[in-house]
C-alpha positions as CSV (number, residue, x, y, z in Angstrom):
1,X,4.9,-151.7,14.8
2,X,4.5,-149.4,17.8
3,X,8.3,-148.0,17.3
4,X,7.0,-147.7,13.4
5,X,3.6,-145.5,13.9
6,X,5.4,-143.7,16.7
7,X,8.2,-142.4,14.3
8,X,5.4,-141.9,11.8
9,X,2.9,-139.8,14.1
10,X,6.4,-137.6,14.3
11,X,6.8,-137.3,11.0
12,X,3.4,-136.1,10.6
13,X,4.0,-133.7,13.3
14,X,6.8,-132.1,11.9
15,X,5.2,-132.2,8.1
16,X,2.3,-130.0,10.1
17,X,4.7,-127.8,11.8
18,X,6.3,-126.9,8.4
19,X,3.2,-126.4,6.5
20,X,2.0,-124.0,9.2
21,X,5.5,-122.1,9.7
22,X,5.1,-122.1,5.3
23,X,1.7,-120.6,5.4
24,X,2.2,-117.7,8.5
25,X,5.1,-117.1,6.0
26,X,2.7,-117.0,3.3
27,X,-0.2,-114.7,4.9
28,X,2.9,-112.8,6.2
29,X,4.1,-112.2,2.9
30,X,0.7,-111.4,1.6
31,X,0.0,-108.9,4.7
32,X,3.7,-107.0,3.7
33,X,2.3,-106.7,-0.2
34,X,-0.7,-105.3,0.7
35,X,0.8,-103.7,3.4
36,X,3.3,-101.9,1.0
37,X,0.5,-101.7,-1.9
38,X,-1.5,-99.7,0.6
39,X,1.8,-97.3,1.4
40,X,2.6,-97.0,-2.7
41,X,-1.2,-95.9,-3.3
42,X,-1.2,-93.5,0.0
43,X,2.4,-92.4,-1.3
44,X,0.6,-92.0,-5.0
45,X,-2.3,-90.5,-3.7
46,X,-0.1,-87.7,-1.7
47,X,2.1,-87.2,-4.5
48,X,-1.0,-86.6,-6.9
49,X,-1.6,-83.9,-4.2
50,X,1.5,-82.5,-4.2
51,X,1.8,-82.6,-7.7
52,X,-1.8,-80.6,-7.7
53,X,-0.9,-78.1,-5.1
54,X,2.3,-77.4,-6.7
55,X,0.3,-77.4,-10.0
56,X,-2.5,-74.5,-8.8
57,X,0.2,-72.6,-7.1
58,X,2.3,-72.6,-10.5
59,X,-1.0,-71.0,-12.1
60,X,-1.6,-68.7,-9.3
61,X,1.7,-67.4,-9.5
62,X,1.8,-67.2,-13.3
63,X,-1.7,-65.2,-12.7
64,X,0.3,-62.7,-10.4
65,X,2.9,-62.5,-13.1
66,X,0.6,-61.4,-15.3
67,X,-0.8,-58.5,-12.8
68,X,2.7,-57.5,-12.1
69,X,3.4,-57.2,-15.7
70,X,-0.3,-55.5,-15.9
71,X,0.4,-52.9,-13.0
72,X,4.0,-52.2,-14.8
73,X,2.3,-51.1,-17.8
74,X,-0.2,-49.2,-16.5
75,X,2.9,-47.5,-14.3
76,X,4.6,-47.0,-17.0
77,X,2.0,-45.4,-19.5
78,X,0.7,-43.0,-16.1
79,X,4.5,-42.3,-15.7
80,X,5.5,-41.1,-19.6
81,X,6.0,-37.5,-17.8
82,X,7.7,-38.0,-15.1
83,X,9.9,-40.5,-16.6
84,X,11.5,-37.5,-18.3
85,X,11.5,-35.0,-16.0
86,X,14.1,-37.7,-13.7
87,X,16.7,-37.3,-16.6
88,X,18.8,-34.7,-18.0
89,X,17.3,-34.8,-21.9
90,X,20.3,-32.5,-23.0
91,X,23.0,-33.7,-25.7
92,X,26.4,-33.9,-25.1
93,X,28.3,-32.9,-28.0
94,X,31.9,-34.2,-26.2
95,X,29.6,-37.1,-25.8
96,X,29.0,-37.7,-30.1
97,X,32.6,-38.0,-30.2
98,X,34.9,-40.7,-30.2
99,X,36.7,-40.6,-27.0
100,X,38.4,-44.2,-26.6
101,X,42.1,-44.7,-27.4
102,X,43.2,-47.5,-29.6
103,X,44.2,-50.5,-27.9
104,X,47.3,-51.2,-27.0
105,X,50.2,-53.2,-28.9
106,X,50.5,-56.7,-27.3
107,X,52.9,-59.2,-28.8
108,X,51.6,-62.9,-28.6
109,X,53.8,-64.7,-26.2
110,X,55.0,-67.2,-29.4
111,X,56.8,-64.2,-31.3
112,X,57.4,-61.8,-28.2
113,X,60.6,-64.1,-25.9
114,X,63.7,-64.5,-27.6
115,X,64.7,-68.2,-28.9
116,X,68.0,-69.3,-26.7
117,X,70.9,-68.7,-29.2
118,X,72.9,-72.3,-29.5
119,X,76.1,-72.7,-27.1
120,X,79.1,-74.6,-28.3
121,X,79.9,-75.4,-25.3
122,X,76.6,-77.3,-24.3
123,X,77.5,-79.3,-27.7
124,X,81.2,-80.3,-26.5
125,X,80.3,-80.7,-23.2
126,X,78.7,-83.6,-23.9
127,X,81.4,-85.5,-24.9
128,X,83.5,-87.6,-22.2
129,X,87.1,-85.6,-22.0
130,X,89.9,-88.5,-22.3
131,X,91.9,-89.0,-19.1
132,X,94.9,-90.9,-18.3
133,X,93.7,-94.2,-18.2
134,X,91.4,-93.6,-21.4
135,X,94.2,-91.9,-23.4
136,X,96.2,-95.4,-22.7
137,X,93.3,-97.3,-24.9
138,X,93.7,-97.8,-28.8
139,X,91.2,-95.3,-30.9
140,X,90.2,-93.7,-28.3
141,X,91.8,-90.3,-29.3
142,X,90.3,-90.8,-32.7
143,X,87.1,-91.9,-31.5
144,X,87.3,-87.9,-29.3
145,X,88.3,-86.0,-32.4
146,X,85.4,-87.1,-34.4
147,X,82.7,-86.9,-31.5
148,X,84.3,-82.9,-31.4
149,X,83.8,-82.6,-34.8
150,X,80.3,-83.9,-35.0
151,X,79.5,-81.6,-31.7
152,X,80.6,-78.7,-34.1
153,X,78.9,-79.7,-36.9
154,X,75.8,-80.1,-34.8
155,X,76.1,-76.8,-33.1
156,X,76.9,-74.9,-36.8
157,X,73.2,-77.2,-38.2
158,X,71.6,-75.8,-34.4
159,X,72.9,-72.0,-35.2
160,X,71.7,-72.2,-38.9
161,X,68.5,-73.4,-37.6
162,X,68.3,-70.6,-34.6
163,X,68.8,-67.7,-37.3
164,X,66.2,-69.2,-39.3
165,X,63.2,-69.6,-36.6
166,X,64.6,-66.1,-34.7
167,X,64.7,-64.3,-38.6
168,X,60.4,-65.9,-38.8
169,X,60.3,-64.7,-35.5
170,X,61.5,-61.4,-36.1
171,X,59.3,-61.3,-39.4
172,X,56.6,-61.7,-37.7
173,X,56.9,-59.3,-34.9
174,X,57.4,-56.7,-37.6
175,X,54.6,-57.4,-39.5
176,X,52.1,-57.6,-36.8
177,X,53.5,-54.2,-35.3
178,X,53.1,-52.7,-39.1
179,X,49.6,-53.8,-39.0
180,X,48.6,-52.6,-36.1
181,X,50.0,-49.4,-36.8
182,X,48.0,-48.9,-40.1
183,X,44.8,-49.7,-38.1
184,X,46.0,-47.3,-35.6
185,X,46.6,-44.9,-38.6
186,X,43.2,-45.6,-39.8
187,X,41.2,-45.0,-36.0
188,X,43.0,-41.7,-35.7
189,X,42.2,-40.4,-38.9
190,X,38.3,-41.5,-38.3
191,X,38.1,-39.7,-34.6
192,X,39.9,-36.6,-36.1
193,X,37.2,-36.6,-38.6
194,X,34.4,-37.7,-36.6
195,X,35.3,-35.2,-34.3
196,X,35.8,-32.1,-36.3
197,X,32.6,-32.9,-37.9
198,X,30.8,-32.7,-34.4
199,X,32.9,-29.4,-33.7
200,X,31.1,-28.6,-37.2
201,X,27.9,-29.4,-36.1
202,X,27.9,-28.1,-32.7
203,X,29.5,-24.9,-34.2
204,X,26.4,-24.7,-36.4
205,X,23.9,-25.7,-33.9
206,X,25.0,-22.7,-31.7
207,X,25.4,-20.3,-34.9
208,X,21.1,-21.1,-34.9
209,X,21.4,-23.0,-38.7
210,X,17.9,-24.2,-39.4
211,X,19.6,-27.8,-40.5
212,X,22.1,-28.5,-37.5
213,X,19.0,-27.1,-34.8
214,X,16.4,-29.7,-37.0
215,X,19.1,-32.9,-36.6
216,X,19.9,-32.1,-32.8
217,X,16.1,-31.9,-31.6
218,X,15.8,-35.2,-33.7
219,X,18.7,-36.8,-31.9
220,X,17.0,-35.4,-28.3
221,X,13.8,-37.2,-29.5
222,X,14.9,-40.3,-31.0
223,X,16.9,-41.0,-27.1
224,X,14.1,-40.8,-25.5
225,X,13.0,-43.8,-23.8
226,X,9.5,-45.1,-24.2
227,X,7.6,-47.7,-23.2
228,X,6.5,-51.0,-26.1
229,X,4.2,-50.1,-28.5
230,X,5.3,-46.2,-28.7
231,X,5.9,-45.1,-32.5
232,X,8.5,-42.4,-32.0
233,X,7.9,-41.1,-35.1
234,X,8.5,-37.9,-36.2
235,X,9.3,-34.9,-38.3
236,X,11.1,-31.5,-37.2
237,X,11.0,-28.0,-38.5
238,X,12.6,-24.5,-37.7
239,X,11.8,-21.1,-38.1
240,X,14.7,-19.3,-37.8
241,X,13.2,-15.7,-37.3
242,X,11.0,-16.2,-34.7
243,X,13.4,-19.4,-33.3
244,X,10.3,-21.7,-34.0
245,X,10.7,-25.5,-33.9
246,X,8.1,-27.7,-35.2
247,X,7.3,-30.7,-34.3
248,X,4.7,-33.4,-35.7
249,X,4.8,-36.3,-33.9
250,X,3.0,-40.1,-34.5
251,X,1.1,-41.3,-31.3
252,X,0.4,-44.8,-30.3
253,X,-3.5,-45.6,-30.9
254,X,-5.7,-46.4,-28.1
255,X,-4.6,-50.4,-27.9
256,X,-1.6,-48.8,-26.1
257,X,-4.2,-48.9,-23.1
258,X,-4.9,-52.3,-21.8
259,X,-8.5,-53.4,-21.8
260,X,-7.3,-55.9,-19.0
261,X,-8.4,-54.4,-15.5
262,X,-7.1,-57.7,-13.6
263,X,-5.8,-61.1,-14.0
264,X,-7.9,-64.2,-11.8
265,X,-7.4,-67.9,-11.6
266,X,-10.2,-69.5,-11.5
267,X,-9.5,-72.7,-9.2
268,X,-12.6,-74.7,-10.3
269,X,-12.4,-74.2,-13.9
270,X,-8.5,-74.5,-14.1
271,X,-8.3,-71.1,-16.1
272,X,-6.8,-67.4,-15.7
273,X,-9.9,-65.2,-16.3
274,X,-9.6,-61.5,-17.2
275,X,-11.4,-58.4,-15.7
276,X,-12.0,-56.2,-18.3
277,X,-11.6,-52.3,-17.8
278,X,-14.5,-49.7,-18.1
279,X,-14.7,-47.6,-21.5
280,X,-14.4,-44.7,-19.7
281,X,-11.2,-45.7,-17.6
282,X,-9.7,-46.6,-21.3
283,X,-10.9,-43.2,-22.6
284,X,-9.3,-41.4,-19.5
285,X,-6.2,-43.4,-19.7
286,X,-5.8,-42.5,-23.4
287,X,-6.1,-39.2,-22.7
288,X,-3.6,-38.8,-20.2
289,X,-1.0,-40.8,-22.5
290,X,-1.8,-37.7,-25.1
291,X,-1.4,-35.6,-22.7
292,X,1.9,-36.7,-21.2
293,X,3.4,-37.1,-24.5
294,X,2.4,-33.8,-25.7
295,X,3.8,-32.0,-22.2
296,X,7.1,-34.8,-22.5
297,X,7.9,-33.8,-25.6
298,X,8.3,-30.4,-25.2
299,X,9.8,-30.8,-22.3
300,X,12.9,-32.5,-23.7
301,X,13.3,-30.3,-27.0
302,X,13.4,-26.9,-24.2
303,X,15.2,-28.2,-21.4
304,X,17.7,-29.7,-24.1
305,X,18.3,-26.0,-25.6
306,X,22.0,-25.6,-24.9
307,X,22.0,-23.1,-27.3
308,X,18.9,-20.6,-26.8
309,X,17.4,-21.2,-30.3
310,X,14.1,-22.3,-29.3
311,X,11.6,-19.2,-28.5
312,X,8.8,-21.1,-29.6
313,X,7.9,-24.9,-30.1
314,X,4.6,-25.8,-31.9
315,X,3.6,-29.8,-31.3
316,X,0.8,-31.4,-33.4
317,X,0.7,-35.2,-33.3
318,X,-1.7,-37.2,-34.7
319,X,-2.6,-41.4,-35.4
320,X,-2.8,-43.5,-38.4
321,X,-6.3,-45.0,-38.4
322,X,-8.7,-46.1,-41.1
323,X,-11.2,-43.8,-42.1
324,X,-14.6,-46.5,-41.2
325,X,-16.5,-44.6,-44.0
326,X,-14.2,-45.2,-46.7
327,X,-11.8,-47.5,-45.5
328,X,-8.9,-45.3,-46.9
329,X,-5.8,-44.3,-44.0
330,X,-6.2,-41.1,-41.9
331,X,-4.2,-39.5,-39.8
332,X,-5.9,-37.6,-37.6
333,X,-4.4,-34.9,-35.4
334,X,-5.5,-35.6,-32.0
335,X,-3.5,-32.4,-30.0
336,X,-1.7,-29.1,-31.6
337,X,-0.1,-26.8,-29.3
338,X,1.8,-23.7,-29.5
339,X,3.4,-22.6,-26.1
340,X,6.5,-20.3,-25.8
341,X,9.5,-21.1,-23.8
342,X,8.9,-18.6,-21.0
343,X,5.8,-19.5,-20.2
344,X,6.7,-23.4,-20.3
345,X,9.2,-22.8,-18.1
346,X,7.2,-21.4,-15.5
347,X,5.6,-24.7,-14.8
348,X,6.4,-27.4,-12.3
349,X,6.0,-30.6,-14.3
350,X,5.7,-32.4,-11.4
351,X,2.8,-30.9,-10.1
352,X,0.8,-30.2,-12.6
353,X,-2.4,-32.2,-13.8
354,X,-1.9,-32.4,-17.7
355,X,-5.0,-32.0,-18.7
356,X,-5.8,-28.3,-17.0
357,X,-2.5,-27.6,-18.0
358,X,-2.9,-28.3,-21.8
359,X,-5.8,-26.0,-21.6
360,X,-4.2,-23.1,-19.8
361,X,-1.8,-23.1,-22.6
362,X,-4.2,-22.8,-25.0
363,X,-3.9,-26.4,-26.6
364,X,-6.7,-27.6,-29.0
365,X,-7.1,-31.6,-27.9
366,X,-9.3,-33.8,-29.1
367,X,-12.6,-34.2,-27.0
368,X,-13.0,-37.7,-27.9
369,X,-9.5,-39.2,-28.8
370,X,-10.2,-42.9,-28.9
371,X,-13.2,-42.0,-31.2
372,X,-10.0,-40.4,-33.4
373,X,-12.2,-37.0,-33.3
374,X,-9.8,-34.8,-34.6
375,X,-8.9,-31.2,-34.4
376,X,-6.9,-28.8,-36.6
377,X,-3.3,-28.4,-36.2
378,X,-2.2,-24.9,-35.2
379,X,0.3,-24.8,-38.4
380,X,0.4,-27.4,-41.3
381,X,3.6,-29.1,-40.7
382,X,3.8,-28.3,-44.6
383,X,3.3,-24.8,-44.3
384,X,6.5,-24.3,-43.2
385,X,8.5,-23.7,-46.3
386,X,11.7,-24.0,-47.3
387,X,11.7,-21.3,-49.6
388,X,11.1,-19.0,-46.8
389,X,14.6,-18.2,-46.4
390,X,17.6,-15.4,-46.7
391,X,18.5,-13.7,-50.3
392,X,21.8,-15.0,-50.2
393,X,20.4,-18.5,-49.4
394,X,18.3,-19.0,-52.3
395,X,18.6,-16.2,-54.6
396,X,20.0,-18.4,-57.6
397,X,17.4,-21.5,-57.3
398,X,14.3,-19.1,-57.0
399,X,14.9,-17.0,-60.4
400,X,11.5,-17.0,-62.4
401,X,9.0,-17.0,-59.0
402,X,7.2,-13.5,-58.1
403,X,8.8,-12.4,-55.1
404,X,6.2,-11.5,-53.1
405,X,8.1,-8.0,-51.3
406,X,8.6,-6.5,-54.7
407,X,4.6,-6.4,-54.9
408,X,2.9,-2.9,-54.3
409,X,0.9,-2.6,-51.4
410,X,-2.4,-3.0,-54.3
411,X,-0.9,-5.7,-55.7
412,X,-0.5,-7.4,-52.7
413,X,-3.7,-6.9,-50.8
414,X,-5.0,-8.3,-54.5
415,X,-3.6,-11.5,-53.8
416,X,-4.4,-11.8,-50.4
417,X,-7.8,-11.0,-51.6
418,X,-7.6,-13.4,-54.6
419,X,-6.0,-16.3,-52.5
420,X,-9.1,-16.3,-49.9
421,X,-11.4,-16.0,-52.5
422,X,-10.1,-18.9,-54.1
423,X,-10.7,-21.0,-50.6
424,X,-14.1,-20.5,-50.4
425,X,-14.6,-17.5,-48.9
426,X,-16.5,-14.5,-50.4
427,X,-13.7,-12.2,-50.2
428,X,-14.2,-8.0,-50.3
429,X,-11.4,-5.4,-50.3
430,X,-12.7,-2.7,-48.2
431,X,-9.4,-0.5,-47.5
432,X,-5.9,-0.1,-47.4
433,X,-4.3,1.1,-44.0
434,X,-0.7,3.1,-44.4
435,X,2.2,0.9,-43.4
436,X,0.9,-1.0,-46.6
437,X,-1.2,-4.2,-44.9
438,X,-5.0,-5.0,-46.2
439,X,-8.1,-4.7,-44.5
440,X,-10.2,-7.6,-46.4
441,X,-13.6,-8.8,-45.2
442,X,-15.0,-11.8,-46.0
443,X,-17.6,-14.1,-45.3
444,X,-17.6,-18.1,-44.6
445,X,-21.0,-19.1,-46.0
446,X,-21.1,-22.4,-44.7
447,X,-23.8,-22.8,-42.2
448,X,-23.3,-22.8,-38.4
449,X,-19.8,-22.8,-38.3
450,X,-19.3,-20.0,-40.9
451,X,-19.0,-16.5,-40.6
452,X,-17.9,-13.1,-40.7
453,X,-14.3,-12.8,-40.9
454,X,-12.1,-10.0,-40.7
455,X,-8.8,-10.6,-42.7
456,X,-5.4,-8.2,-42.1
457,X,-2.1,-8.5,-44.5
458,X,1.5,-7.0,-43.7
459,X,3.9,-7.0,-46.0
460,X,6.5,-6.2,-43.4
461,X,10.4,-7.2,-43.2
462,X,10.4,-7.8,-40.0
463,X,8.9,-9.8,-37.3
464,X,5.1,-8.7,-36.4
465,X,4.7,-8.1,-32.7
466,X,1.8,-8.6,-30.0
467,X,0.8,-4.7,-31.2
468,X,-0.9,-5.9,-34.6
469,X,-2.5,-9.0,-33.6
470,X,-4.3,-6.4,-30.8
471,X,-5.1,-4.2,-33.6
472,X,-6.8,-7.4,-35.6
473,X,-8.5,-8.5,-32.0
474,X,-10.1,-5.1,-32.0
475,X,-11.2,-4.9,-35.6
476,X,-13.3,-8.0,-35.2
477,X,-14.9,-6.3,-32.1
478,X,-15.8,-3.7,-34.6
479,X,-16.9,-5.3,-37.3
480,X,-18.6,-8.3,-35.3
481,X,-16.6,-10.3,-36.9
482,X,-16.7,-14.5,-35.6
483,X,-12.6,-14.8,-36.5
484,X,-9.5,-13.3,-37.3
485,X,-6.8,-13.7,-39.9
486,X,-3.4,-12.2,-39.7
487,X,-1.0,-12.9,-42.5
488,X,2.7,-11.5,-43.4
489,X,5.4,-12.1,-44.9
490,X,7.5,-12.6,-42.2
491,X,7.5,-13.9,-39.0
492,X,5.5,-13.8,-35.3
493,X,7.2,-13.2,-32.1
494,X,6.1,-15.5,-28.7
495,X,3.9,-12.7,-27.5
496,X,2.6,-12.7,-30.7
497,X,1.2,-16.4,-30.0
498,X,0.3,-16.2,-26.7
499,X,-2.2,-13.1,-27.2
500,X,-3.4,-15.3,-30.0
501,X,-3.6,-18.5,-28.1
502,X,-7.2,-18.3,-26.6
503,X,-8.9,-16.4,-29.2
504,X,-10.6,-16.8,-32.4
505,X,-7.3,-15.8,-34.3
506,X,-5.6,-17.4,-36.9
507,X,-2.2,-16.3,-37.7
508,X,-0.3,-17.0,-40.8
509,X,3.3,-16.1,-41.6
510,X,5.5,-16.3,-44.4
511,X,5.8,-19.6,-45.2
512,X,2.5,-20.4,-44.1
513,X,1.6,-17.7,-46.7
514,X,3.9,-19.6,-49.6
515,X,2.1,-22.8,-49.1
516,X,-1.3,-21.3,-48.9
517,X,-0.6,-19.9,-52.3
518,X,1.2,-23.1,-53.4
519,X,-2.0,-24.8,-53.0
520,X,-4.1,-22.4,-55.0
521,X,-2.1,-23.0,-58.0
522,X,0.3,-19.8,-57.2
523,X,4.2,-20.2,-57.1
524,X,6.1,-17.7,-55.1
525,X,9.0,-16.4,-52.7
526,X,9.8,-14.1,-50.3
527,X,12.9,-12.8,-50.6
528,X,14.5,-9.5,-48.2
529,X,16.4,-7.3,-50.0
């Protein structure tokens, strides 16, 4: 019994030594889970971190994308001048043509190589020649003479074949090389044409046609590169006598100015805020974008005069809007300048501020432009007519309108005197002077704005000069007079304008005059004999 609860007390022992190696193993186990429990939630806790920091500096650095896309814009708008003035805005004519040869003639390597012609030889050669101890066996010679003739009749089937696939190949070589020598044909005969028609056009650009000078300035315009947003819209006309070009031109309205001052992200709230920009930086930025476009513009059309036909360039641009009061479009004009090529040319561009030089050049801008407070254009785009051209020009399509030059000198101050009256103003013929003009005196009755004004015709042939525009200057010193009015039937020269610029001075030439009349229910033409 001892020997039994001995060996029992052991067994006991050992059943205890397992049960406490199995439970260390157990609380070990449970220590390691909540040992690697603890590591996942500190590993998911960091990576929720991570996740975040990489999350706010994804937004931060979309908010500095959106300031670097900001400060472009703004760079860009500030820079409309001098973007210009680092290119050469002039128009290649050897650059309108086409100056790329044709491509060459490349055969596809299919049809170009040769097929191997067919050999007899490698056809018999096949064939084991007899020899002494072969010639010996029965049918063997037999059995030669037919393998030759089949080698033959193979080789005649392989030739047949050859001429056939080489003939396809041939074929087709020729007909690719006759294609591609009608579309050779074809390109020639369309760069000979395109390019005599740009010797055409650059013959008449240089020979001053109104049509070839108009097309051009529209090409110089249309390549220049503007910022988003920027119409480019525009119409061109020229005046050949006094080598006039006018321009009317569509601005961008004042949303072309961002109202955004800066982007901010805003940590706490999780969103990109926006600092708005004052009214009056908006205001100032506007006008410097009317200012730059006005000064670019006319830039580009004089330094792009290859051919010396521009004496004079007159730039009037203006905005489509809504009219608040009636809810109809406008189109306010928001700058008109007229500014001759010598004295343009005397600036630096790069130095200049553009709003003190608009006004030393006698430009009439809009005081408040983002209000779309509009001024008047120095010369209705529609003033310049067509009509207004050479006797052998027009001769045949004008039969059955007054010509205006066949007119006495009566008859026309009359009608100078008729057409202001019909306009509004009280109108009195007071006298004639001797090269055939009219002194008219008339009087605006409107209130504050109206007044006495001092009207002056010439019926002349040729261009008027700085000399009558002085003589106009000092009649309204004489007569008190608050504005001028010069109109003839011809054309002003540059010095003309620029005496006129700064003053109260109106100056209407020939097609000004035609549309003036047109207006007031009057057809007419001026034709020079």
């Amino acid at each position: 019994m001892a020997r039994r609860s001995g060996l029992m007390a052991t067994i006991a022992r050992e059943a205890a030594r397992q049960a406490r190696i199995s439970e260390a193993e157990r609380k070990r186990y449970e220590r390691e889970q909540i040992r690697i429990a603890k590591e996942q939630q500190r590993q998911h806790i960091q990576n929720e971190k991570d996740a975040k920091l990489r999350y706010i500096e994804s937004r931060i650095e979309e908010t500095d994308d959106l300031n670097y896309e900001l400060a472009e814009r703004i760079k860009d708008l500030y820079g409309i001048l001098d973007h210009t003035l680092q290119v050469n805005d002039m128009v290649s004519f050897n650059s309108l043509k086409i100056n790329e040869k044709f491509r060459d003639f490349i055969v596809p390597t299919s049809i170009s190589v040769p097929l191997t012609k067919p050999q007899l030889d490698d056809y018999i050669n096949k064939i084991k020649s007899p020899n002494l101890f072969t010639k010996l066996i029965p049918g063997f010679e037999k059995k030669y003479q037919s393998a030759l003739i089949e080698a033959k009749q193979q080789y005649e089937n392989g030739l047949v074949l050859y001429e056939a696939k080489e003939n396809e190949r041939l074929v087709a070589k020729d007909r690719l090389k006759s294609e591609y020598d009608q579309e050779k044909y074809m390109f020639e005969i369309k760069v000979r044409d395109r390019n005599l028609e740009i010797d055409a056009f650059e013959e008449s650009y240089r020979n001053g046609e109104r049509e070839a000078i108009i097309d051009y300035n529209a090409m110089v315009l249309e390549r220049s590169e503007y910022p988003a947003g920027f119409p480019q819209i525009f119409r061109l006309a020229y005046i050949s006598d006094s080598k006039e070009l006018v321009i009317d031109y569509e601005l961008p309205n004042k949303d072309i100015v961002p109202t955004t001052m800066e982007y901010r992200y805003v940590k706490t709230k999780d969103e990109i805020s926006e600092k708005f920009r004052k009214i009056q930086e908006i205001k100032n930025m506007y006008s410097d974008v009317v200012a730059g476009v006005t000064l670019r513009t006319i830039h580009e059309v004089l330094e792009a005069d290859q051919g010396n036909v521009i004496d004079v360039v007159v730039f009037s641009a203006y905005v489509h809007s809504v009219d608040p009061a009636t809810g109809k479009d406008s189109m306010p004009y928001l700058i008109s300048i007229r500014v001759t090529k010598e004295k343009f040319e005397g600036l630096d561009l790069n130095r200049v501020e553009k709003s003190v030089c608009l006004r030393n050049l006698g430009a009439q801008v809009s005081p408040r432009p983002t209000e779309l407070q509009a001024v008047k254009p120095i010369l209705e785009f529609d003033m310049v007519d067509k009509r207004f051209v050479e006797h052998e020009d027009m001769l045949g399509s004008l039969q059955g309108l007054p010509n205006l030059m066949e007119l006495n000198p009566y008859e026309f101050e009359m009608l100078v005197t008729d057409l202001f009256a019909r306009m509004g103003l009280d109108a009195k013929l007071t006298r004639s002077s001797k090269d055939g003009g009219v002194d008219c005196v008339a009087f605006d009755t409107r209130p504050i704005v109206g007044g006495k004004v001092v009207i002056q015709a010439k019926r002349y042939k040729n261009t008027v000069g700085v000399s009558a525009v002085r003589d106009l200057y000092g009649t309204m010193l004489n007569e008190g007079a608050n504005k001028g009015i010069l109109v003839t039937t011809k054309s002003y020269g540059p010095d003309a304008y620029e005496f006129a610029k700064d003053k109260p001075i109106e100056l209407i030439d020939g097609g000004g005059l035609l549309y003036l009349l047109e207006k007031n229910g009057i057809n007419a033409r001026i034709i020079f004999e």
